[in-house]
C-alpha positions in Angstrom: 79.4 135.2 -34.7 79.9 132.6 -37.2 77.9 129.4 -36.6 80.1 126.1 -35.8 79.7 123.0 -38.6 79.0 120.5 -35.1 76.1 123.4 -34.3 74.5 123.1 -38.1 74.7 119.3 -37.9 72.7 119.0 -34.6 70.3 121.7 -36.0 70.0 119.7 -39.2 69.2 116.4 -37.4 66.7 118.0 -34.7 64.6 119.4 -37.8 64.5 116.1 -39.1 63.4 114.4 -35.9 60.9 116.8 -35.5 59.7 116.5 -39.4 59.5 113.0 -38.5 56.7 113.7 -35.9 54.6 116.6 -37.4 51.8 114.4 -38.8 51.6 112.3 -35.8 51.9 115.4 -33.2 49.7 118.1 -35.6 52.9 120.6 -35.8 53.2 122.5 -39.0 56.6 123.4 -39.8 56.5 126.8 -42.3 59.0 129.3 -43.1 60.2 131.8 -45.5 63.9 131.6 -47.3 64.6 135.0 -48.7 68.2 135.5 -50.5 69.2 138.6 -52.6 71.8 140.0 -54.4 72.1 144.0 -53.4 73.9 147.5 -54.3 73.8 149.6 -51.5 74.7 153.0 -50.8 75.7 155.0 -47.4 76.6 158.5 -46.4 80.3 156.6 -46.0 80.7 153.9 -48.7 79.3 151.8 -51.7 78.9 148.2 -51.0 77.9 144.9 -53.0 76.9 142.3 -50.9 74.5 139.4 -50.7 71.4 139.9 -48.0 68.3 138.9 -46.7 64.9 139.4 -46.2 64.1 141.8 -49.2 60.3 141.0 -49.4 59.9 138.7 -46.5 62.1 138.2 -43.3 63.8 134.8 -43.5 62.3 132.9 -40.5 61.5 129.1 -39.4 58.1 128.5 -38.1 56.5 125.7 -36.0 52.5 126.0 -35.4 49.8 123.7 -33.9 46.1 123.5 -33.1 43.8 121.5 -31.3 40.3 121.3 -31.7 38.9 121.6 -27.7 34.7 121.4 -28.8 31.7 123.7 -28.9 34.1 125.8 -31.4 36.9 126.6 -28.9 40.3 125.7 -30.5 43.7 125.7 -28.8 47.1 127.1 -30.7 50.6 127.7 -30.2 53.4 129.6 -32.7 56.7 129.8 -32.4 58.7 131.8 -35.1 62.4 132.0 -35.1 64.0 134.8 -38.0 67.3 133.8 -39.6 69.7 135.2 -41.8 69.6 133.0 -45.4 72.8 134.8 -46.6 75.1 133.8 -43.6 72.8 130.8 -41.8 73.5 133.4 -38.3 70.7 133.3 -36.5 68.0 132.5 -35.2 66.7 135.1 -33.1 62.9 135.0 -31.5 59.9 136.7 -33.6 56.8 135.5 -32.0 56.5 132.6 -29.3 53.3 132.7 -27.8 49.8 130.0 -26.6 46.6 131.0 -27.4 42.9 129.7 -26.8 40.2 131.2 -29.7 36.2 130.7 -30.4 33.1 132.4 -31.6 33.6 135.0 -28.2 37.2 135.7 -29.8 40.9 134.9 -29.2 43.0 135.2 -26.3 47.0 134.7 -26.3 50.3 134.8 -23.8 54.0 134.9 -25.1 55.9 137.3 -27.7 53.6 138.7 -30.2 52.8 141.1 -32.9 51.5 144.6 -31.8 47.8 145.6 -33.0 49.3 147.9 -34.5 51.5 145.8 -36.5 48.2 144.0 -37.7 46.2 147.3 -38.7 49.0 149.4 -39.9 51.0 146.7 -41.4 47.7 145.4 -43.5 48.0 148.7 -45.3 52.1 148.7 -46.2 52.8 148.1 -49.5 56.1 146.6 -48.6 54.7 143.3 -45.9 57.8 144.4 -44.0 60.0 143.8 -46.0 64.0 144.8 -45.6 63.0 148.1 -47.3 59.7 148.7 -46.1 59.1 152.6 -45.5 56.7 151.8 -43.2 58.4 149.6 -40.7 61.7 151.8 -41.0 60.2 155.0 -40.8 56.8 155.3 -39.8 57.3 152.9 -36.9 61.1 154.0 -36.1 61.2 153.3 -32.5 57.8 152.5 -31.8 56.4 149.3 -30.7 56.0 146.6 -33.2 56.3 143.3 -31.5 56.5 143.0 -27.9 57.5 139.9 -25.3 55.7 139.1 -21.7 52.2 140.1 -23.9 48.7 139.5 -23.6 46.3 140.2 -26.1 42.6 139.6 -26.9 41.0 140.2 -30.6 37.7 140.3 -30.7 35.4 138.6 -33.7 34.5 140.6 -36.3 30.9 142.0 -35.6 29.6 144.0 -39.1 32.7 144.5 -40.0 34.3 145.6 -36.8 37.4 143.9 -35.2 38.8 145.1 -31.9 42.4 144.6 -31.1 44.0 144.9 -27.5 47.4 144.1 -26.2 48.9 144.6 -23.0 52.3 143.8 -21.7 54.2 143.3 -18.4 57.2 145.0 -20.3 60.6 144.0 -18.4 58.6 142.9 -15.2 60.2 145.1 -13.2 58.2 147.2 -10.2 58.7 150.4 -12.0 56.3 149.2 -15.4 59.7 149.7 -17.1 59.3 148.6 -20.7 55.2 148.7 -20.9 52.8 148.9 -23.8 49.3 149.1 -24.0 48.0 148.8 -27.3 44.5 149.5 -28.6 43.0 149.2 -32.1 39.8 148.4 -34.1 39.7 147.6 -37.9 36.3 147.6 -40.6 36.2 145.4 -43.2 33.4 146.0 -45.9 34.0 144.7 -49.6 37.1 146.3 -51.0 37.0 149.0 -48.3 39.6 148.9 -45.0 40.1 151.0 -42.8 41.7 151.0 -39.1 42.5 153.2 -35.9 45.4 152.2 -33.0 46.8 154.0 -30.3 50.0 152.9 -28.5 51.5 154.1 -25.0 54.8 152.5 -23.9 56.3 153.3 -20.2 60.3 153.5 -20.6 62.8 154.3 -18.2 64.9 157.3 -19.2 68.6 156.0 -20.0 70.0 158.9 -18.1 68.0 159.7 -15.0 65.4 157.1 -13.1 62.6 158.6 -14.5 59.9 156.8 -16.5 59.2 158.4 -19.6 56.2 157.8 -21.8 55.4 157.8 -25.2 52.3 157.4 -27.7 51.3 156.7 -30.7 48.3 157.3 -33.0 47.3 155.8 -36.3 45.0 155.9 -39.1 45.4 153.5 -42.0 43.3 152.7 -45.1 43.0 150.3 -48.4 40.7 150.4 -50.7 40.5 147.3 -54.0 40.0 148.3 -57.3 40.1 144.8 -58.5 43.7 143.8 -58.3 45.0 147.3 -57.6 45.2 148.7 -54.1 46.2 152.6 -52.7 47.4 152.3 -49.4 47.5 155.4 -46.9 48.7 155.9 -43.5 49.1 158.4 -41.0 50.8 158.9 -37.7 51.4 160.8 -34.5 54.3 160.5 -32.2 54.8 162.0 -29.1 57.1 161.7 -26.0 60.6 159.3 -25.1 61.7 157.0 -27.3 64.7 154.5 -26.6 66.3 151.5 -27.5 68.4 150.4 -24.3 71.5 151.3 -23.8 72.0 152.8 -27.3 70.1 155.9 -27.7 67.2 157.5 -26.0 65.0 161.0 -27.0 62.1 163.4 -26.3 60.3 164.0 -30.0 56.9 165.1 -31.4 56.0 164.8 -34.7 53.8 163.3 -37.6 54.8 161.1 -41.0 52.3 160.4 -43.8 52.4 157.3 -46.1 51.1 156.7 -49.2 51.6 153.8 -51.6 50.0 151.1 -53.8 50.2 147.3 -54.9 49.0 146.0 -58.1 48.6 142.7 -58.7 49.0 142.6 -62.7 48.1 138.8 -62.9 48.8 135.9 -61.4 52.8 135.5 -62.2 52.9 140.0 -62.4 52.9 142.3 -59.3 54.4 145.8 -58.6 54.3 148.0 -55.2 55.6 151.8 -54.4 55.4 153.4 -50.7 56.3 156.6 -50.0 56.8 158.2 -46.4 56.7 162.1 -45.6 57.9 162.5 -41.9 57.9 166.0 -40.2 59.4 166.4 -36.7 57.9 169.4 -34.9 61.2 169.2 -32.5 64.2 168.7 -34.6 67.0 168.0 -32.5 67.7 164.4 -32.6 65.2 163.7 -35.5 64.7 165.3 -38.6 62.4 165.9 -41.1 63.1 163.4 -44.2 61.1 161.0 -47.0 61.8 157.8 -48.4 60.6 155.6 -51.2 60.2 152.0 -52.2 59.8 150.7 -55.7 59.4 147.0 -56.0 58.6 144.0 -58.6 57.9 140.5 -58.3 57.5 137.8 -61.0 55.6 134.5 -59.1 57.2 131.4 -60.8 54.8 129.5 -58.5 52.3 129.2 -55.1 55.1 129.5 -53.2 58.8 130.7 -55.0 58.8 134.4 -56.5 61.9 136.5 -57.8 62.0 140.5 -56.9 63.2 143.9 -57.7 63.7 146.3 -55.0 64.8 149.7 -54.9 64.6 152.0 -52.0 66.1 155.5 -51.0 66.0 157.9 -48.0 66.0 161.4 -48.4 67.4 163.2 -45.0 67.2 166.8 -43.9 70.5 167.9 -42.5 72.8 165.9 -40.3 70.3 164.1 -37.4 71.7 162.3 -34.6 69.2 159.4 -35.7 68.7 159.5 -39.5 66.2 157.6 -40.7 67.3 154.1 -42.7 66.9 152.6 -46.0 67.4 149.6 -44.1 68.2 148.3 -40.4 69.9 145.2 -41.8 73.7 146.9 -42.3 77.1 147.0 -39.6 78.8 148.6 -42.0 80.1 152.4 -42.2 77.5 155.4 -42.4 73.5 155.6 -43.1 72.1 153.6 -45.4 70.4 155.8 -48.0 69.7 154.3 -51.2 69.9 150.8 -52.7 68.6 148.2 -55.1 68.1 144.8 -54.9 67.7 141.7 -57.1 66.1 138.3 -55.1 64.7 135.2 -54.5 62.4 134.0 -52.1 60.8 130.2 -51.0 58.0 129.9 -49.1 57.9 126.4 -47.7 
C-alpha cells in the first residue's frame, strides 16, 4: 500500500509541530535512515532492487524523561520502524512508560525481550537486515513483545537481572504469553549472559495451548577494538506465527562471529550460525553467514558493505532466510548489499 501525497503532507507538518515543542516539552526526537542498494538471490529469481535497514532498521523515535527526586526518574519511548526505500510504514517497535532509580527500572507497553538485550549485545550484525542472529537463531522466538511488563535490576558486581512478563493477547486462555528471564556479568572486557524464554501459544489447528522455550548462553570478550562474539541456543516445543504457519520442533544452533573496530572511520563484522534440528520435518538443519564493512564518515552518517548467504539442507517447509525483508518469489539465500545510513 502506497502512501497518499495528502498523508505525507500532514505527516510532514505534525513532525514539525512537534519539533517546534521538543525543547519546551523535554521530547527527543531520534531515528535511523538506512537506504541501500542490493543484489539478491532466491531459490526462484535474481533481483536488483533498492532496500532498507542493512545495518540498522529505519525507525522514527520520540523519548522523554523527567527527573521525579531522591534519584527516581520517569521515561517514556515510542519507536515507530519505516521503510526509507518506499516511505511505507510506520509500523510499532517499542511504545512503552517506565519509572527507574537506584532499586532498578520498571516499565509497561511494547518492549524488547531480555533476551533481545543479552543475546543481541553479543550479535555482530545489531540486527541488522542480514543479521544471522535475529533470522536464524531467533527464527520464531520471542524478540519483542506487546501488553509487557518488565523489571531490570541494577547492576550489583557485575550482575544484572532481566525479567519480562506479558499478558500476551489478553485472552482467558494465556494465549500468546511470555515469560522471560535473564541475568548478564559485566567485568572489564569480559560479557557474558544467560535467558530462558517460555511462550504459551494456541495451536492453529486444534484449541490446545502449546508451549515453547528457549535457552541461551551468549558471550564477548574485548581485545582492545576487536571483539569474538559466541552464542548458543536451545529450542523446544510449538512455534507459530498466526494464521500462517505453526510446528512442533527441538533443536540447537551455535553462533560465532566477531567485530573489529579498525579505527575510528574502519570497522568490519562476520557471524556465522550452525543450526541442527533434532526433528526435521518442518525445519532443517542449515548455516548462514554475514560479512560486513562500514566506513564512518562522521558521529552519526556511515556507508556499508553487506553480504550474506544461507546454506539449506534439503527442501524444509520453513527454510531459514537471508532476509525477512522480500515479497518476492522463492527463499532468499544469498545477497550483497551496498548502503547508507543517517543517524539523526
Amino acid at each position: 500500500m502506497k502512501v497518499k501525497q495528502k498523508g505525507l503532507i500532514c505527516s510532514a507538518a505534525l513532525a514539525c509541530m512537534a519539533a517546534g515543542h521538543a525543547a519546551a516539552d523535554g521530547v527527543m526526537i531520534s531515528g535511523v535512515i538506512d537506504v541501500n542498494v542490493e543484489s539478491l538471490a532466491t531459490t526462484k529469481e535474481k533481483v536488483t532492487r533498492v532496500s532498507s535497514g542493512g545495518l540498522s532498521q529505519s525507525r522514527l523515535e520520540f523519548s522523554a524523561t523527567e527527573d521525579l527526586g531522591d534519584g527516581n526518574q520517569a521515561y517514556f519511548l515510542h519507536q515507530m520502524q519505516f521503510s526509507a526505500d518506499t516511505g511505507v510504514g510506520p509500523t510499532p517497535r517499542e511504545s512503552y512508560v517506565g519509572i527507574r532509580g537506584n532499586w532498578g527500572a520498571l516499565a509497561l507497553g511494547r518492549q524488547n525481550t531480555p533476551s533481545y538485550w543479552i543475546v543481541g549485545y553479543a550479535d555482530p550484525g545489531w540486527s541488522g537486515d542480514y543479521s544471522r542472529v535475529s533470522n536464524s537463531v531467533f527464527f520464531y522466538a520471542p524478540w519483542r513483545e506487546s501488553n509487557a511488563v518488565s523489571y531490570a535490576t541494577p547492576s550489583m558486581n557485575g550482575f544484572k537481572g532481566r525479567f519480562m512478563v506479558t499478558a500476551g493477547n489478553e485472552t482467558a486462555d494465556h494465549n500468546g504469553r511470555v515469560y522471560s528471564t535473564g541475568v548478564e556479568y559485566r567485568n572489564g572486557p569480559l560479557y557474558l549472559g544467560y535467558v530462558t524464554d517460555r511462550k504459551d501459544i494456541k495451536n492453529l489447528y486444534t484449541p490446545k495451548l502449546e508451549s515453547s522455550r528457549d535457552n541461551y548462553i551468549s558471550a564477548v570478550y574485548r581485545f582492545g577494538g576487536f571483539e569474538p562474539t559466541f552464542i548458543y541456543h536451545t529450542y523446544n516445543g510449538y512455534y507459530a506465527y498466526p494464521p500462517y504457519v505453526g510446528f512442533q520442533t527441538k533443536g540447537w544452533d551455535v553462533q560465532l562471529g566477531a567485530r573489529w573496530k579498525i579505527d575510528t572511520t574502519h570497522s568490519v563484522y562476520a557471524s556465522a550460525v550452525s543450526r541442527h534440528d533434532d526433528i526435521g520435518k518442518d525445519l532443517t538443519n542449515g548455516s548462514s553467514i554475514l560479512m560486513g564493512y562500514s566506513y564512518r564518515f562522521s558521529k552519526r552518517t556511515d556507508a556499508y558493505v553487506n553480504y550474506g548467504r544461507v546454506y539449506t539442507k534439503g527442501s524444509p517447509k520453513v527454510p531459514y532466510p537471508l532476509t525477512f525483508n522480500y515479497n518476492g518469489s522463492g527463499n532468499p539465500e544469498r545477497g550483497t548489499q551496498i548502503g547508507l545510513r543517517h543517524s539523526f
